[in-house]
C-alpha positions in Angstrom: 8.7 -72.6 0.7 10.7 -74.6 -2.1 10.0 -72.1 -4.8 8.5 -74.8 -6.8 7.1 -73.8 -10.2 9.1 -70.5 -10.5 11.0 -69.6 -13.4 14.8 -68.0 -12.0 15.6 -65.9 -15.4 11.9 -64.3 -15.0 11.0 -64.2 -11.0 12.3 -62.4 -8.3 11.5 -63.4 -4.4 11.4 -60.2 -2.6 11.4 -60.6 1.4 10.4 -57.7 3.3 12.4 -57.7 6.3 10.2 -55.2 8.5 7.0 -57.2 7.7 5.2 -58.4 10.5 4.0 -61.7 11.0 0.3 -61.2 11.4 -1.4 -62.3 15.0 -2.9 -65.5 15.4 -5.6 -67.1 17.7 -3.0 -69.2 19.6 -4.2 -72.7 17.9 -1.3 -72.5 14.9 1.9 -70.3 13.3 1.9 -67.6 11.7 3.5 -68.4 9.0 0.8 -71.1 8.5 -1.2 -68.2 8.5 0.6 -66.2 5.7 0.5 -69.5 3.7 -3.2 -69.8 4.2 -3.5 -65.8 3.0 -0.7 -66.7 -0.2 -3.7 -69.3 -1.4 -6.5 -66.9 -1.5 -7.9 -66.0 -4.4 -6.1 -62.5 -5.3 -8.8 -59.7 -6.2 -8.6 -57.7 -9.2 -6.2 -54.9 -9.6 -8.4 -51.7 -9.5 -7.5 -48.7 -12.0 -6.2 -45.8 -10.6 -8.4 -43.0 -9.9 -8.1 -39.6 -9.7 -5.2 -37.9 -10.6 -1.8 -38.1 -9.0 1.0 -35.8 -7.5 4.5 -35.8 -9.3 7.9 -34.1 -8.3 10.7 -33.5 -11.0 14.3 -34.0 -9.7 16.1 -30.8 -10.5 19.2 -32.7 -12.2 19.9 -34.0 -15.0 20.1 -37.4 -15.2 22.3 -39.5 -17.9 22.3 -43.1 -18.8 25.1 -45.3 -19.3 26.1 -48.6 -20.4 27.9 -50.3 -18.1 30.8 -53.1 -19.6 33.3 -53.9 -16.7 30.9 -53.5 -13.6 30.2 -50.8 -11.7 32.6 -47.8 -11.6 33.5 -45.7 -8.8 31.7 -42.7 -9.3 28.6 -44.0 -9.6 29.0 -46.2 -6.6 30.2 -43.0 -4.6 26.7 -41.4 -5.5 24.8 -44.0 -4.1 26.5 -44.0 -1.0 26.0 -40.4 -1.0 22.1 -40.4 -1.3 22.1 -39.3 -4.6 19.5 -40.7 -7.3 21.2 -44.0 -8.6 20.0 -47.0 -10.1 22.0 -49.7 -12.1 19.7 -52.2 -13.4 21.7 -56.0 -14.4 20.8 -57.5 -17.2 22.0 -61.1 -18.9 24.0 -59.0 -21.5 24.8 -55.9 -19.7 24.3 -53.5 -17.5 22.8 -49.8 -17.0 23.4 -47.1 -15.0 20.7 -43.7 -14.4 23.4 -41.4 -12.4 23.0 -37.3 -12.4 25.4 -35.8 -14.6 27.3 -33.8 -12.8 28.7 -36.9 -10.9 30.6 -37.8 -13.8 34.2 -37.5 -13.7 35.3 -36.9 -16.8 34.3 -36.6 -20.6 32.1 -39.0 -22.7 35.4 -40.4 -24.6 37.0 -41.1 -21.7 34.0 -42.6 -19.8 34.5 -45.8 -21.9 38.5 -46.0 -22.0 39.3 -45.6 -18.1 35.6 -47.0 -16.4 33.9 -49.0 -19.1 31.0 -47.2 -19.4 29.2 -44.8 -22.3 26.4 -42.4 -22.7 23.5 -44.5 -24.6 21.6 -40.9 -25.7 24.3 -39.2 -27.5 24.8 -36.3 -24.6 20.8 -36.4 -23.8 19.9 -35.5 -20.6 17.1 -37.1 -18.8 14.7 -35.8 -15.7 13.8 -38.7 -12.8 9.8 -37.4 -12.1 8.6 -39.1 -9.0 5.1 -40.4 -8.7 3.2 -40.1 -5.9 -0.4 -40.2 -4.4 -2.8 -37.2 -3.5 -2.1 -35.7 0.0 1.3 -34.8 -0.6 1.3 -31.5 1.6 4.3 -29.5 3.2 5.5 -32.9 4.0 6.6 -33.7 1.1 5.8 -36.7 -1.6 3.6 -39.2 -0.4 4.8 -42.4 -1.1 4.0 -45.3 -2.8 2.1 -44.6 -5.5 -1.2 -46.3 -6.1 -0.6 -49.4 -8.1 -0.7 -49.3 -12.2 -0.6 -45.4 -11.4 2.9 -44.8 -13.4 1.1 -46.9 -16.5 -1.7 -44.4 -16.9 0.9 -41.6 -17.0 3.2 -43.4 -19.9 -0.4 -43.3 -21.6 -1.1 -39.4 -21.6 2.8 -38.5 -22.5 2.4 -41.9 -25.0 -0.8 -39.3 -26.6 1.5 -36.3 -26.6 4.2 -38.4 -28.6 6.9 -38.4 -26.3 8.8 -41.0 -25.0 9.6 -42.0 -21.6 11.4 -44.8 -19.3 9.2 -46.6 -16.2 11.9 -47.5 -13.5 10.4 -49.1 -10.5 11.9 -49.4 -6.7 11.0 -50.7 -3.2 7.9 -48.0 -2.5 8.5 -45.8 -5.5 8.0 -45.4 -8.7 10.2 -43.3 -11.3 9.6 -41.5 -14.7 12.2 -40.5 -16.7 11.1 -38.0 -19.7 14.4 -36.1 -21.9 14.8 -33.2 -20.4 14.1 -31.0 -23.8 10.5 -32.3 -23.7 9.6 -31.9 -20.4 8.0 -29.2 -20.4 5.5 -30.8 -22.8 5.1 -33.4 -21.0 4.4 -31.4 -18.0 1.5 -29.4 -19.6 0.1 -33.0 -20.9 0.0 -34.2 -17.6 -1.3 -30.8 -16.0 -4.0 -30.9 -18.7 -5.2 -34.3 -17.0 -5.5 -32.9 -13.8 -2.1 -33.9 -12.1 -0.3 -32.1 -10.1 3.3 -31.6 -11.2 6.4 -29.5 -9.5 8.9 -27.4 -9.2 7.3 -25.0 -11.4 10.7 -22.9 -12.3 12.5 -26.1 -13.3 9.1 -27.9 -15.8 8.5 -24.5 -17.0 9.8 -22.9 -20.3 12.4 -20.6 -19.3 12.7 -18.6 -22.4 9.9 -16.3 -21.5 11.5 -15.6 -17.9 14.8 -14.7 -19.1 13.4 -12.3 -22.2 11.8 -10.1 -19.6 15.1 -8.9 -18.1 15.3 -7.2 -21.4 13.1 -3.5 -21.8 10.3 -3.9 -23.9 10.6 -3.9 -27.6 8.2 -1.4 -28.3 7.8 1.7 -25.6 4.5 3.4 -27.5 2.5 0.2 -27.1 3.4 -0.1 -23.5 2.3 3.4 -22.7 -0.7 3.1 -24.7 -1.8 -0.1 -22.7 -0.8 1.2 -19.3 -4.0 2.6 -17.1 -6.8 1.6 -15.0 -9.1 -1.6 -16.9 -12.5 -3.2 -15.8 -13.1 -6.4 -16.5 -16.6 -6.2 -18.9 -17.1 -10.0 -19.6 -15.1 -12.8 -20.8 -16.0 -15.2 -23.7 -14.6 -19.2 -23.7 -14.7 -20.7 -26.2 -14.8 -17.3 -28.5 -19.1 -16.4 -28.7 -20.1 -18.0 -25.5 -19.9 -15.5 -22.5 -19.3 -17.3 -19.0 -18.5 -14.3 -17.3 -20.2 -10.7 -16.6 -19.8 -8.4 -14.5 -22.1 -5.9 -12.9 -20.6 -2.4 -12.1 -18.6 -1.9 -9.2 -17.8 -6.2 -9.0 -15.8 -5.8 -11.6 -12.1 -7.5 -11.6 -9.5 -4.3 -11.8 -6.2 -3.8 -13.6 -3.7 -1.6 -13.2 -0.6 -1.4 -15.3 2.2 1.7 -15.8 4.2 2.0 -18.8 7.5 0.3 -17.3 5.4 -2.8 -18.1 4.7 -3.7 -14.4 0.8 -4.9 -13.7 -1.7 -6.0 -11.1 -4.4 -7.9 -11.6 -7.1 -7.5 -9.2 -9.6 -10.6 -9.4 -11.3 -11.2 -5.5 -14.9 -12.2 -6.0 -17.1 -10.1 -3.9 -20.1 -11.3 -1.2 -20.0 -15.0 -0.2 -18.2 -16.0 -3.4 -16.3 -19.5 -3.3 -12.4 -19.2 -1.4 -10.8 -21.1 -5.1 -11.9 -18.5 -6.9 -9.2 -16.2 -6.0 -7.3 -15.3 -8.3 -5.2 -12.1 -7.8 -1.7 -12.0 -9.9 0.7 -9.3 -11.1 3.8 -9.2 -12.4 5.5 -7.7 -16.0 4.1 -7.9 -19.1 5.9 -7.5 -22.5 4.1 -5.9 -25.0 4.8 -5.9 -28.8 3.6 -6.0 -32.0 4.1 -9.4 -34.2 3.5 -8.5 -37.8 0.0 -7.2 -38.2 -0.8 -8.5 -34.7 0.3 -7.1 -31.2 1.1 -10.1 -28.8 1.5 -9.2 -25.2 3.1 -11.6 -22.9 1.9 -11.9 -19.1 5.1 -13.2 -16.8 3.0 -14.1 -13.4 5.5 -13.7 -10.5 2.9 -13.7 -7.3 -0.1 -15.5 -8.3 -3.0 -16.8 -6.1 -3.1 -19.5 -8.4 -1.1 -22.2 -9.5 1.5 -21.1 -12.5 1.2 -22.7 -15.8 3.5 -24.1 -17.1 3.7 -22.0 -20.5 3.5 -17.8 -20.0 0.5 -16.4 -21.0 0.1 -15.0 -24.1 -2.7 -12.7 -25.4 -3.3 -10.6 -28.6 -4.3 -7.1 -27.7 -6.7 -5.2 -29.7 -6.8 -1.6 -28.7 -10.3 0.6 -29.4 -11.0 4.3 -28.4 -11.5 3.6 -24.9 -11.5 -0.6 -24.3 -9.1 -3.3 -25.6 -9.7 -6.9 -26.2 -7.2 -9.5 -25.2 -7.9 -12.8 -27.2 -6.0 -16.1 -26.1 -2.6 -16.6 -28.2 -2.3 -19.1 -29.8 -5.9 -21.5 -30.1 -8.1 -18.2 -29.5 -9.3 -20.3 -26.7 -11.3 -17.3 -25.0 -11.4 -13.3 -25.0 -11.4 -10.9 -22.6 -13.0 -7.4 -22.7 -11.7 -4.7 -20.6 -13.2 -1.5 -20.2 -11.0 1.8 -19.4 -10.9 3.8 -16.2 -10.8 7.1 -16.1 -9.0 9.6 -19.2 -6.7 7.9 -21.5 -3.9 10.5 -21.4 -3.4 9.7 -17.5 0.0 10.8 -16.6 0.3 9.9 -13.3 1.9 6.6 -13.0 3.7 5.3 -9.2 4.8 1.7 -9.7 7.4 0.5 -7.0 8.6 -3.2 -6.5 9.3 -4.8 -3.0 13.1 -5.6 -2.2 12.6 -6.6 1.4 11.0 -6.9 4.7 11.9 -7.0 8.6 11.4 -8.8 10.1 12.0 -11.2 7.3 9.2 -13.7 7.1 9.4 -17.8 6.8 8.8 -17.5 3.0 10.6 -15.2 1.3 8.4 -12.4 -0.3 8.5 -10.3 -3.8 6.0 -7.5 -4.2 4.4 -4.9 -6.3 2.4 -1.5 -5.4 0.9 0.3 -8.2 -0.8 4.0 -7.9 -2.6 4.7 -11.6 -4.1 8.2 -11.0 -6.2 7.6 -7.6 -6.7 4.3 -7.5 -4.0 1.3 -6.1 -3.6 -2.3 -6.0 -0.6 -3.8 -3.3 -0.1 -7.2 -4.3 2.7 -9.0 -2.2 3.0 -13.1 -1.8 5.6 -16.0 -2.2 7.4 -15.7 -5.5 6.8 -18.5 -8.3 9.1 -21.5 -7.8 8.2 -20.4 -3.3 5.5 -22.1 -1.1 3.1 -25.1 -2.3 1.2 -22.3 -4.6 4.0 -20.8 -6.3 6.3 -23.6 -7.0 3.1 -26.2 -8.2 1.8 -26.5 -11.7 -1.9 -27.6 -11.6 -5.0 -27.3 -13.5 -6.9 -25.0 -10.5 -6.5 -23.7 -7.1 -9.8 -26.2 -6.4 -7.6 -28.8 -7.6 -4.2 -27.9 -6.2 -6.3 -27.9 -2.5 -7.5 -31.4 -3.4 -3.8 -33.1 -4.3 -2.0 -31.0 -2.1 -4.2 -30.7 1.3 -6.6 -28.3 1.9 -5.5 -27.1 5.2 -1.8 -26.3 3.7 -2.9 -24.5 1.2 -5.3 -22.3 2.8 -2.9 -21.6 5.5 -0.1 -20.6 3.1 -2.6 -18.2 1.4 -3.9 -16.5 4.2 -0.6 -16.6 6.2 1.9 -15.5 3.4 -0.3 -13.5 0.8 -1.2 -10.3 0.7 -3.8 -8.4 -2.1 -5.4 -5.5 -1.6 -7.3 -2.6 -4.4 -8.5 0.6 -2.9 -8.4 4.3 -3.7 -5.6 7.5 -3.0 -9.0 9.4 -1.2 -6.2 12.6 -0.8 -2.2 11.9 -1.2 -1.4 10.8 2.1 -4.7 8.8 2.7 -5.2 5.3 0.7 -8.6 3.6 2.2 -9.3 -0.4 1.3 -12.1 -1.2 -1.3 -11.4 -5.4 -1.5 -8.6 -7.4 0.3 -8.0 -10.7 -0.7 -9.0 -13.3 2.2 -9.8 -10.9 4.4 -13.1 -9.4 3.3 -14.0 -8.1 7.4 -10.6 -5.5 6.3 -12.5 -3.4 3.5 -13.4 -0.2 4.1 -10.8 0.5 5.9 -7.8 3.0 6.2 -4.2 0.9 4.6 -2.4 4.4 5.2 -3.1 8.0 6.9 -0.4 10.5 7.3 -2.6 12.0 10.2 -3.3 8.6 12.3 0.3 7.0 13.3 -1.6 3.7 14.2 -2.0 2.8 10.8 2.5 3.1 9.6 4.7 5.2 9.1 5.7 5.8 5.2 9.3 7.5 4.5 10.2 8.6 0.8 13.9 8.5 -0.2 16.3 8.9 -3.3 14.6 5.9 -5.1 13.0 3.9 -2.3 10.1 4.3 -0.1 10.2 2.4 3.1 6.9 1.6 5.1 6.2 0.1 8.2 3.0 -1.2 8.4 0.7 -1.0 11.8 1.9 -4.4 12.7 5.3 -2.9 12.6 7.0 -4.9 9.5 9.6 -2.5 7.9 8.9 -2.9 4.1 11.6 -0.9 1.3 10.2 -0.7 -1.9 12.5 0.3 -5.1 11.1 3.0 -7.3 10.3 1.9 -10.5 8.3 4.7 -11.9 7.1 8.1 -9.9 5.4 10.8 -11.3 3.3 12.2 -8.5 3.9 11.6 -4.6 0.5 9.4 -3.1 2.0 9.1 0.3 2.7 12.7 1.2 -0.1 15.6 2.0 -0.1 18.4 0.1 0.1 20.8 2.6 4.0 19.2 4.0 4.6 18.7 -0.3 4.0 22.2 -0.4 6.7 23.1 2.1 8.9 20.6 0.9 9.4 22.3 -2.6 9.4 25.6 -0.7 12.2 24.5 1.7 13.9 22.8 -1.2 13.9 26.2 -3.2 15.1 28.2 -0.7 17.9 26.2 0.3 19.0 26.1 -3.4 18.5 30.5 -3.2 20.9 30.3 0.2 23.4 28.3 -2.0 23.6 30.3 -4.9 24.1 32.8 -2.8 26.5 31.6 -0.8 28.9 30.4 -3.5 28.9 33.8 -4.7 29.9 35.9 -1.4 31.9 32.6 0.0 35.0 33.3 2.5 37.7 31.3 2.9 38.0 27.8 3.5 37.8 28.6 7.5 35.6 30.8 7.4 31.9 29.5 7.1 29.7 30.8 4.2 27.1 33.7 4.9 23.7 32.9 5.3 20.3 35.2 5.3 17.7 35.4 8.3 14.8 36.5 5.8 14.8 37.0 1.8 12.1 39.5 2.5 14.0 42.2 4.5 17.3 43.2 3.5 20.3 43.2 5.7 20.9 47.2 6.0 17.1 47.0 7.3 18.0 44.1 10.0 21.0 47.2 11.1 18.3 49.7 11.7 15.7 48.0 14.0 16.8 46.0 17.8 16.6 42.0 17.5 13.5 40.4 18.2 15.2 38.3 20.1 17.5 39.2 23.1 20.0 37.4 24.9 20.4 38.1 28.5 23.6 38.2 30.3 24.1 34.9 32.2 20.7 33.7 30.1 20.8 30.4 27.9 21.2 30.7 24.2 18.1 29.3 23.7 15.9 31.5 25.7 13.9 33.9 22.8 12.2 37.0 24.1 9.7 39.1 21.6 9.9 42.7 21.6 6.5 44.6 21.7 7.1 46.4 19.0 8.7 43.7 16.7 7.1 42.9 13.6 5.5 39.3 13.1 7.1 36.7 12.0 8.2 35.4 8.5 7.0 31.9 7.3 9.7 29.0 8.4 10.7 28.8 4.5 12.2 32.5 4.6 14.6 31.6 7.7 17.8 29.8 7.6 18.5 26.4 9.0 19.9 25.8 12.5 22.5 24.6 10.7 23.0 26.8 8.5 26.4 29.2 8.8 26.4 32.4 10.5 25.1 36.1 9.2 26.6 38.0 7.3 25.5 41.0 9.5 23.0 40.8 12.3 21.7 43.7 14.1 23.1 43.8 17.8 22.6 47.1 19.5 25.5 47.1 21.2 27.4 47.0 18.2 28.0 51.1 17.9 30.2 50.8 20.7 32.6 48.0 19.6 36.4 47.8 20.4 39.4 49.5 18.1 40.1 45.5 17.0 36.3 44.5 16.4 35.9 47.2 14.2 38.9 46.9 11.9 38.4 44.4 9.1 40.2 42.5 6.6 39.7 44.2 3.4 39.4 40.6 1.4 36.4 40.0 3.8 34.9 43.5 3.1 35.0 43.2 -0.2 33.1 39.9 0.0 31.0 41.2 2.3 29.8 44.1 0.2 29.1 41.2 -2.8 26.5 39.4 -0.5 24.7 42.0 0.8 24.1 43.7 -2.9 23.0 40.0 -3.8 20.6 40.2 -0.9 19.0 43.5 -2.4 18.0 41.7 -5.5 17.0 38.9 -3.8 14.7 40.5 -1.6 13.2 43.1 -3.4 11.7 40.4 -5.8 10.1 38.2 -3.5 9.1 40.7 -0.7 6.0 41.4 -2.2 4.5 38.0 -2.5 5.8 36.6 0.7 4.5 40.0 3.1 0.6 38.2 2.2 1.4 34.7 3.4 -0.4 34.4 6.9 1.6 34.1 10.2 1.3 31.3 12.7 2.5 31.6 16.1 3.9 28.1 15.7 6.0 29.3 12.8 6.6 32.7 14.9 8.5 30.5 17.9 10.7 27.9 15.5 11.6 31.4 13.7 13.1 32.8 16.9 14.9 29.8 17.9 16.6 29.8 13.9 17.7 33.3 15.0 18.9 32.7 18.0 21.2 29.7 17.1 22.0 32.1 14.0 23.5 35.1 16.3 25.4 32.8 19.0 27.4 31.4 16.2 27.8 34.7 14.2 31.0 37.0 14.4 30.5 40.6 15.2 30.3 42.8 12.1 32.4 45.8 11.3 30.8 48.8 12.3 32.4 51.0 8.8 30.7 48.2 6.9 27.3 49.0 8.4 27.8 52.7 8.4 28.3 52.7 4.4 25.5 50.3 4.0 23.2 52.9 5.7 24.7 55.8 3.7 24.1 53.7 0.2 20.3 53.1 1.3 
């Protein structure tokens, strides 16, 4: 080959090195062959079809002019596998290099390396074209031909410029960073696929809603349980309409946090899912109210602008019209009473064992219904960090099988109902439709987790044994624990507040413990009178609790002091009368102290005696009572016997 008929300053020759020769049928040489192939009539180039799959380079790129070759640094990046590229040209020559790789300042640049910024300090990002199939694999490479000229077209439409650089099996375009996320919603709105979604998105929305929102009356009024009525695009023409009880649910409290609950019922097509929640920021805008939706799990692709609605609030719906365009209008219905005060909304911080993808999380409660909504985060996973026109269409660019697997392996939505606090049954789950019906949580029924309430976070492992810990965000009412243990809970936390109060006031010294009391409803002098229920045999273990016959039953657990709480400050031992010179005498600074407790435990028990003599006795309560006592008189000190006798006399 002579390269006859070729002009130098306009051709290039590229030999592929890896290219091999195709086979022949042993009668002549293969490159006979390729020169036999060279002089065939070359078909048409075909247009691309479909749409295409495009990955933004997180960095900033910058261009420069090069005018005494090529300087260090940017030679260092492209022996570093950075993204490079110096294109010569007859006058000059230019340089695309991330701009963090430069080592100095713009005025310097120029002085010391012969090279300057052509864009006045504009940053650039390198997009990378490639063709549908691109999975968890990555970009699939090259792109099909005249496919990077279709996409200067659409941004060409949306009146911003961009720069077409082309390389061995790739093609690049470079858009100014400040308008890319236009162009990105230009090319989403043709049907391309386009990510990472956190770095073509607008950030400004994302980084407001770390701030509380600007109007707390609005919130409050929006939070509550909605059902989705119908839905109108464009504004007059109803697409959707929902019978009762197929309704799409949402549930929002008034810290702004929000599920919405959209998993189509009966043999309803898999793309239609389309479960998100996240924070909303609600405020009013003039005469209008403009909430703003910040999606941060999503069964669908993010957008690459937040969504914006304005609300429009009536005596028991509100109307949420697309902002701005009015595009379409949604109608949503409330559930149950508007002045709802119970509100649980708790937000996940993490799991173990922790999972491939990392998780976030939300679990609402909005009176007695819930919606658990847990998945990938946006930016996470093929879902999450891809900005596409559908689910339908993200499956199609992105694979099928990778998405579906991601969805059903990593997410996680599911509405039901608070049937009794400590019993939450399944009405829909998201991808798992054989799982409603079912029980998510029984206090009774171990198999199905164990849920633990602390200061601020509730930690749940699930039947599969996955420790979750949840932050409290808002909690006005307790959905995990029965009533019947909330209802000792407060009594135990009462009482134990009573035996402190008490205690500071008859408190010995540092050394000595502080005086507890075996039963609010029976005063001390009475304990004095009558033998111990309990009895502990000579040689016998401290544990071992005997009843008298004539003993009377039991108080409830609430009225008796902790194991570990400090000794008595008398306890009736018969044996007592009969006590030792030295047992009997008595500090008169512990008397006196003495004396203060036991008139506070007149008071004490005198008002509650009453109330607490009706409460039923179990015989489970009756054995964990005698055990208390037990521990109670092997760790208490003998009392003086004068102390007792003048206690009698004053009764």
């Amino acid at each position: 080959f002579d390269g006859s008929g070729l002009d130098d300053a306009t051709s290039t020759v590229v030999f592929y090195a890896d290219m091999a020769p195709p086979p022949t049928n042993g009668s002549g040489s293969a490159w006979l062959t390729h020169v036999e192939l060279a002089l065939e009539a070359f078909p048409e180039p075909q247009q691309p079809q479909g749409a295409l799959c495009l990955e933004a380079v997180p960095e900033p790129i910058t261009r420069l002019r090069l005018s005494r070759g090529v300087p260090d640094f940017v030679r260092t990046a492209a022996k570093g596998g950075q993204f490079c590229t110096v294109v010569q040209e007859p006058g000059a020559a230019t340089a695309w290099v991330p701009r963090r790789v430069l080592p100095r300042k713009a005025g310097k640049l120029a002085e010391e390396d012969g090279a300057d910024e052509m864009d006045n300090g504009v940053s650039w990002c390198a997009i990378r074209v490639g063709r549908p199939g691109s999975g968890r694999g990555g970009l699939k490479l090259p792109a099909p031909p005249g496919a990077t000229a279709s996409l200067c077209a659409v941004l060409a439409e949306s009146n911003i410029s961009a720069r077409l650089l082309s390389a061995f099996g790739s093609e690049i375009l470079l858009v100014p960073e400040h308008l890319l996320p236009g162009a990105a919603l230009a090319l989403v709105g043709q049907g391309h696929a386009v990510w990472p979604s956190v770095h073509i998105g607008e950030p400004v929305p994302w980084e407001a809603s770390k701030a509380p929102s600007s109007d707390l009356q609005l919130a409050k009024q929006f939070a509550g349980a909605w059902s989705l009525s119908h839905r109108e695009e464009p504004l007059g023409t109803v697409v959707e309409e929902y019978s009762e009880g197929k309704n799409p649910i949402r549930l929002q409290t008034p810290s702004g946090l929000f599920i919405e609950f959209r998993v189509p019922l009966g043999d309803a097509v898999e793309p239609k899912e389309a479960t998100f929640g996240g924070r909303c920021s609600i405020a009013a805008d003039g005469s209008q109210v403009l909430c703003t939706h910040l999606r941060a799990v999503d069964y669908q692709p993010p957008s690459v602008r937040a969504s914006m609605s304005q609300v429009i609030f009536g005596a028991s719906s509100v109307e949420l019209v697309n902002h701005p365009g009015c595009e379409h209008r949604e109608l949503w219905a409330r559930l149950g009473s508007a002045g709802s005060r119970e509100f649980v909304a708790l937000e996940l911080l993490s799991e173990a064992p922790a999972p491939k993808i990392s998780r976030c999380g939300f679990w609402l409660f909005v009176g007695s219904r819930f919606a658990r909504l847990v998945g990938p985060p946006r930016g996470s996973g093929i879902v999450g960090s891809t900005c596409c026109k559908s689910l339908n269409q993200l499956q199609k660019l992105r694979g099928y099988a990778d998405v579906r697997y991601e969805l059903m392996e990593h997410y996680e939505a599911v509405y039901g109902l608070v049937e009794q606090p400590g019993l939450l049954r399944s009405k829909r789950v998201a991808s798992h439709p054989n799982k409603v019906e079912q029980l998510l949580y029984s206090a009774a029924d171990a198999t199905t987790g164990k849920v633990v309430v602390g200061d601020g976070q509730v930690v749940y492992t699930t039947a599969e044994g996955v420790v979750e810990t949840w932050k409290v965000i808002e909690w006005t009412f307790d959905p995990f624990t029965p009533k019947s243990q909330q209802a000792v809970g407060s009594r135990s936390t009462s009482q134990t507040r009573a035996r402190s109060n008490e205690s500071s006031v008859a408190s010995m010294d540092d050394e000595e413990p502080a005086p507890c009391i075996r039963s609010l409803s029976r005063s001390v002098c009475e304990l004095a009178d009558e033998p111990l229920a309990c009895s502990v045999a000579s040689g016998a273990s401290l544990g071992t609790v005997s009843r008298g016959p004539s003993a009377e039953a039991s108080p409830p657990p609430s009225q008796i002091a902790s194991p570990a709480s400090p000794p008595p400050v008398v306890a009736a031992i018969g044996e007592d009368v009969g006590l030792k010179e030295p047992q009997v005498k008595a500090k008169p600074k512990r008397e006196r102290k003495a004396r203060n407790a036991m008139g506070g435990v007149h008071a004490a028990s005198r008002s509650k005696s009453k109330t607490r003599k009706k409460k039923k006795r179990k015989a489970e309560q009756a054995a964990a009572e005698a055990r208390a006592v037990a521990d109670a008189v092997a760790r208490s000190e003998s009392p003086p016997a004068a102390v007792v006798k003048e206690k009698k006399k004053k009764k």
